[in-house]
C-alpha positions as CSV (number, residue, x, y, z in Angstrom):
1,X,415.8,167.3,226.3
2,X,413.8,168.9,223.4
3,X,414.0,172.6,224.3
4,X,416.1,174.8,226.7
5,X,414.5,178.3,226.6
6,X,416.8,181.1,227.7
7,X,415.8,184.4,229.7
8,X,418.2,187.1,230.2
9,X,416.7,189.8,232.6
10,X,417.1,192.5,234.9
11,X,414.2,194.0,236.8
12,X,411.5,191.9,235.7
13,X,409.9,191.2,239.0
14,X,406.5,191.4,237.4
15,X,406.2,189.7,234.0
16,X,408.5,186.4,234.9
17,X,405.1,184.5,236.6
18,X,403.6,184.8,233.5
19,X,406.1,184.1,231.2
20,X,407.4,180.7,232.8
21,X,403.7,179.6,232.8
22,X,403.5,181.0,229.3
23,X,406.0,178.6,228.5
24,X,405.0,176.1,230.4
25,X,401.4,175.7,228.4
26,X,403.7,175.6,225.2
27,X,406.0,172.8,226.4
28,X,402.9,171.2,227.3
29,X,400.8,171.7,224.5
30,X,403.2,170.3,222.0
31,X,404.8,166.8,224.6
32,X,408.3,169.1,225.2
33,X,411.0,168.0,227.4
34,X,412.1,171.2,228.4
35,X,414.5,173.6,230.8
36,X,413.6,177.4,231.3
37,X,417.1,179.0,232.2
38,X,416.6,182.8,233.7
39,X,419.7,185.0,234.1
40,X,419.3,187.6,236.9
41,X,422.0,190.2,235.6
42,X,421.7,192.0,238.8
43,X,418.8,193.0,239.6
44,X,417.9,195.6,242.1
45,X,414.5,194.4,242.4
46,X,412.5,190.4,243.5
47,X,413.5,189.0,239.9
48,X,415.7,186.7,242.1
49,X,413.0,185.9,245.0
50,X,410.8,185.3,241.9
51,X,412.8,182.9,240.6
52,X,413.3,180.5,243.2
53,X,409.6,180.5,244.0
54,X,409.4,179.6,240.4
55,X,412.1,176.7,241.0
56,X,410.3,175.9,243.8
57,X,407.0,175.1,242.4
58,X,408.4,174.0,238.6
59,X,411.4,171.9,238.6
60,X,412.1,172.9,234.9
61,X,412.9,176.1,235.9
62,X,416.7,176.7,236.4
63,X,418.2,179.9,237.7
64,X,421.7,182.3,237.3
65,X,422.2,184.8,239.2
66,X,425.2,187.5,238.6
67,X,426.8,189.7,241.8
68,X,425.8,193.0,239.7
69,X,424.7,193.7,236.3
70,X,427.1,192.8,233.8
71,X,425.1,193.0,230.6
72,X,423.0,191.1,228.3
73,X,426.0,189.2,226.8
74,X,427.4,188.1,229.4
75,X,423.7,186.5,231.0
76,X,423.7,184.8,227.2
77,X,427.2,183.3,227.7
78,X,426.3,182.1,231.1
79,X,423.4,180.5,229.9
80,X,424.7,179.1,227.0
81,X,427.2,176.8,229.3
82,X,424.2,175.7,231.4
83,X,421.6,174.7,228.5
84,X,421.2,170.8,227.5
85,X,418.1,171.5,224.8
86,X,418.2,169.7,221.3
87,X,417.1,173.5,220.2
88,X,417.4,176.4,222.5
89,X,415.7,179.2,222.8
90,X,416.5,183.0,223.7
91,X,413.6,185.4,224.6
92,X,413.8,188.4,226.7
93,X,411.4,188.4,229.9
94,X,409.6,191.7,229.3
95,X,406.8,189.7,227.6
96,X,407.5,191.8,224.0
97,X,408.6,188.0,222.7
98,X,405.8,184.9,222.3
99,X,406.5,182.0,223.3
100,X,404.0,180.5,221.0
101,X,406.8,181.1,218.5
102,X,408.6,178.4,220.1
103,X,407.1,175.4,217.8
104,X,407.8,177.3,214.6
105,X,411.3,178.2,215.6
106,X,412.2,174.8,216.4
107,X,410.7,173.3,213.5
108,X,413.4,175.3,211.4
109,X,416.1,174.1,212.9
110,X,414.7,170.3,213.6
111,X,413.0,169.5,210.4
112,X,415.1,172.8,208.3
113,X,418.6,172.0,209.3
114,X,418.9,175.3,210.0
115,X,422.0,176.1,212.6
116,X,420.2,179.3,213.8
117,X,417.0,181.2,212.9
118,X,416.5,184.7,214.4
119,X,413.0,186.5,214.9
120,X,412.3,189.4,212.4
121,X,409.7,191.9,214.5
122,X,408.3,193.0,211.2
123,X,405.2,194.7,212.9
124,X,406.9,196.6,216.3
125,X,405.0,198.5,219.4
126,X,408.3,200.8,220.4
127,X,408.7,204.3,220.2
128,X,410.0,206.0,217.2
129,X,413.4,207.0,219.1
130,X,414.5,203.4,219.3
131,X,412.8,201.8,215.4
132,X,414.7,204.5,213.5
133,X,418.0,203.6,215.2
134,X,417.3,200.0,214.9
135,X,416.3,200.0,211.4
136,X,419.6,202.0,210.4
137,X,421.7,199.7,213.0
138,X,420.3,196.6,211.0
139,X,421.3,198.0,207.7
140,X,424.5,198.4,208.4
141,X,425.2,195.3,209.7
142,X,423.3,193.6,207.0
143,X,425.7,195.5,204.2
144,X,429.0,194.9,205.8
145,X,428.4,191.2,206.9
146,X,426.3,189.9,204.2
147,X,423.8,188.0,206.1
148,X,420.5,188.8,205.0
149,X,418.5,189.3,208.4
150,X,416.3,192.0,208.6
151,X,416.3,192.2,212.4
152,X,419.6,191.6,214.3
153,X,418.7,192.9,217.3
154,X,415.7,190.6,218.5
155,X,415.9,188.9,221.1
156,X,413.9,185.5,220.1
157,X,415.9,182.9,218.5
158,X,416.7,179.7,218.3
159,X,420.0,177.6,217.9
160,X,421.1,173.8,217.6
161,X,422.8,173.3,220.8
162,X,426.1,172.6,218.9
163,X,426.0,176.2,217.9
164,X,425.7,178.0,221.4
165,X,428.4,175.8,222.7
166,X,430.6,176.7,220.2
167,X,430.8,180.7,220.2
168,X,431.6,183.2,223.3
169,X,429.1,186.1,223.1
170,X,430.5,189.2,225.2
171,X,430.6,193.3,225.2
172,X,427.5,194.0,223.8
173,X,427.9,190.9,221.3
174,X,424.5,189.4,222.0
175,X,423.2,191.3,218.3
176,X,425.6,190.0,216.5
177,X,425.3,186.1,217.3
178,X,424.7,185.2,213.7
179,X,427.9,187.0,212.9
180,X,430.0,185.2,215.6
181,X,428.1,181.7,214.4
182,X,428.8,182.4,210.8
183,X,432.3,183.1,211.3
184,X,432.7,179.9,213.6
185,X,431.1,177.7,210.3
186,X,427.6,177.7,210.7
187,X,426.2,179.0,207.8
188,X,422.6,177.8,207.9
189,X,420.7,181.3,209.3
190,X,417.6,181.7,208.7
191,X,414.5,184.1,209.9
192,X,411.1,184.2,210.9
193,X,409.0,186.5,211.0
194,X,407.6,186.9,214.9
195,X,404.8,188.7,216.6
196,X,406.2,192.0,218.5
197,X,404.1,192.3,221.6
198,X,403.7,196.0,223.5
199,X,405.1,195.8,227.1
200,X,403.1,195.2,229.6
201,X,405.4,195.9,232.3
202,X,408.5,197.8,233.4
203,X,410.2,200.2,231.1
204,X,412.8,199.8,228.1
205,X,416.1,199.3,229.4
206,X,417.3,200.6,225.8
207,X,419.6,203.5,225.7
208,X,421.7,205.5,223.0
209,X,424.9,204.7,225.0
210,X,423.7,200.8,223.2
211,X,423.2,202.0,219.5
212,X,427.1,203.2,220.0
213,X,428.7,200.3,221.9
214,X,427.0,198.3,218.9
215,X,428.5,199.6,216.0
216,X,431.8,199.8,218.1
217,X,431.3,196.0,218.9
218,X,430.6,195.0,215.0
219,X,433.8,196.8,214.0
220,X,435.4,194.5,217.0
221,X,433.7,191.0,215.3
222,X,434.3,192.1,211.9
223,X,438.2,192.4,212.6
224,X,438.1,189.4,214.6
225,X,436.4,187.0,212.4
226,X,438.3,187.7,209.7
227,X,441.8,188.3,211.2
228,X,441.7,186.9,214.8
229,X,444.1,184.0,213.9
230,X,446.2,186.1,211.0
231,X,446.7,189.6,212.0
232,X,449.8,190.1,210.0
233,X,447.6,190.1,207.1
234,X,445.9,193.0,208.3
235,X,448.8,195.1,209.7
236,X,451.2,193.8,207.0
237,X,449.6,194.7,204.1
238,X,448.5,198.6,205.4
239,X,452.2,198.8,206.9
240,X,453.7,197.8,203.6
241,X,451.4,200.2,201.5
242,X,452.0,203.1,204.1
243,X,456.2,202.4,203.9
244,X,456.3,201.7,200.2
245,X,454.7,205.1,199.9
246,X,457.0,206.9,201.8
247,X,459.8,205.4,200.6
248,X,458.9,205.8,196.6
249,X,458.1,209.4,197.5
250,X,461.2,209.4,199.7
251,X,463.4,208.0,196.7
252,X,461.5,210.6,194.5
253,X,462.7,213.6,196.5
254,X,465.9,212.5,196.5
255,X,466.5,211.8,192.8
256,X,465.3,215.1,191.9
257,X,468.0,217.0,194.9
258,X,471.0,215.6,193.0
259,X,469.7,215.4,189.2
260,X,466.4,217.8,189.1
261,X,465.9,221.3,190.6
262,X,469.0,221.1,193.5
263,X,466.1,222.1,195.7
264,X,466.6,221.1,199.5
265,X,464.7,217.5,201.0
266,X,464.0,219.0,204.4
267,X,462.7,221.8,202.5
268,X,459.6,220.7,201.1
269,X,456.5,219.5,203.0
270,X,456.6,216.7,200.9
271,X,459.7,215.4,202.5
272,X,458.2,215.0,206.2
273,X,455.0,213.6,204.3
274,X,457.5,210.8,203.7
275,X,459.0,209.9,206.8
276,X,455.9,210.0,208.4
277,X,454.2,207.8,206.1
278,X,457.5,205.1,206.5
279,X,457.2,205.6,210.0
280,X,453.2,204.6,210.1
281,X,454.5,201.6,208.1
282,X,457.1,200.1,210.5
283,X,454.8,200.9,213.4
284,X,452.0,198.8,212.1
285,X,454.5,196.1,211.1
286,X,455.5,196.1,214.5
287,X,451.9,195.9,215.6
288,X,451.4,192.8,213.5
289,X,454.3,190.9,214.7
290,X,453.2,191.8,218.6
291,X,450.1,190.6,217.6
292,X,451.0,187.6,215.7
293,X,452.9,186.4,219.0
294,X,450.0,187.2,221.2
295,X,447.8,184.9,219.2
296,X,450.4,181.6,218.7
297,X,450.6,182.2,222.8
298,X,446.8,182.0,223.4
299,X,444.9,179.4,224.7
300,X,442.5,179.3,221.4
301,X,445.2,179.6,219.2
302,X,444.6,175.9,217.5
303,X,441.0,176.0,218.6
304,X,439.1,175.3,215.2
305,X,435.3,173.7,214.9
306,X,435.1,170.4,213.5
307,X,431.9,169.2,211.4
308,X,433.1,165.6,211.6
309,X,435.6,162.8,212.1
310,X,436.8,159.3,210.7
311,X,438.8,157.1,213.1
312,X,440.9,160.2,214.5
């Protein structure tokens, strides 16, 4: 199959008619062999009644539906275990994302190599309460993972299907896919820039409880990228500068109560400075020996992505 274009929604009763036949003219246009996967993260209106009247009449159409609304992520990862596309495709249903795009985006990874290539809204039709935060939120993530995308956050991308099969996208992970795919080995990331349509139906579903849970969540995929399997390095090296620091100023204090001043340990501030700092040490060494078990006892523990083999 050439294409598998995802859809994560919730209440989109209106626009998802227009978007599968949307699609449907592209596929068409350009000889596709092609799978539209919608994810109904609980919705409390007809997006599910839509959907299998869309199933009904268009056998490309494929649907998910979830018990109650679990989150964008989690209607990804769902998805993501479904899809059989050479290339798929995420978009979001509230017809802000072209599917016209679709060609271009699977050129760049067909003809590019590229592992992934994620839509940069360059030109955007939302309200200043939710570019500012977007634009700041992209920034940051830019700076601290050193992936230069200009636009974490959009929805339309596209992915070589060995790439979506190979990461778990949860919590509000779904921005941060090209961090969880670089991390995992692919490399190749790219960007397009990608027409930002005004909604036509519905309203934003964005909130500022999101713009937190996202910075929370990067801190989560930073740690875990870079010290998921080794978390003694992490703990280890913070416990031993925390006890080493306590125990030189701890040795300090008590060189100068026999040979210095006479002055008493537990009199100085300095003194409980000292313990508490050696304490902070062994309490994070402790951490990263718990934490060292927990990941040689996990499932994934030897899990690790192979680019190729030779008679093994």
């Amino acid at each position: 199959m050439d294409i598998s274009v995802v859809v994560p929604l919730f209440n989109e009763e209106e626009s998802l008619p227009e978007l599968c036949a949307w699609i449907d003219r592209v596929a068409d246009a350009n000889n596709y062999s092609y799978e539209i996967v919608m994810v109904d993260d609980g919705s409390t209106d007809d997006s599910w009644k839509i959907i299998e009247k869309l199933a009904v009449d268009n056998p490309n159409v494929k649907g998910i539906k979830f018990q109650r609304n679990y989150g964008k992520s989690a209607a990804l990862n769902e998805a993501f275990k479904a899809v059989t596309g050479e290339v798929v495709v995420t978009m979001d249903a509230d017809l802000q994302d072209s599917p016209d795009e679709i060609p271009g985006l699977r050129k760049m990874v067909i003809e590019d190599g590229l592992d992934l290539v994620s839509g940069w809204k360059k030109v955007r039709h939302d309200p200043i309460s939710k570019t500012i935060p977007s634009r700041f939120f992209n920034w940051v993530t830019k700076k601290t993972t050193g992936i230069p995308l200009h636009d974490f956050n959009c929805g339309l991308k596209a992915y070589k299907l060995k790439v979506v099969k190979n990461i778990e996208v949860y919590g509000e992970m779904h921005r941060y896919i090209p961090v969880i795919a670089k991390w995992s080995g692919f490399k190749k990331i790219g960007e397009k820039i990608v027409e930002h349509r005004p909604r036509k139906y519905g309203t934003s579903k964005f909130g500022i409880e999101r713009f937190i849970k996202g910075f929370l969540d990067l801190a989560s995929i930073l740690f875990v990228g870079r010290f998921g399997k080794r978390p003694m390095h992490f703990f280890g090296s913070w416990g031993t500068v925390s006890f080493v620091f306590g125990f030189t100023v701890f040795l300090y204090l008590t060189i100068s109560k026999f040979f210095l001043d006479k002055t008493g340990m537990t009199q100085r501030p300095l003194f409980f400075f000292a313990i508490l700092a050696m304490i902070i040490g062994t309490q994070l060494f402790v951490t990263g020996f718990l934490a060292e078990l927990m990941t040689r006892n996990a499932p994934g523990r030897n899990f690790y992505l192979l680019e190729k083999k030779i008679r093994c």
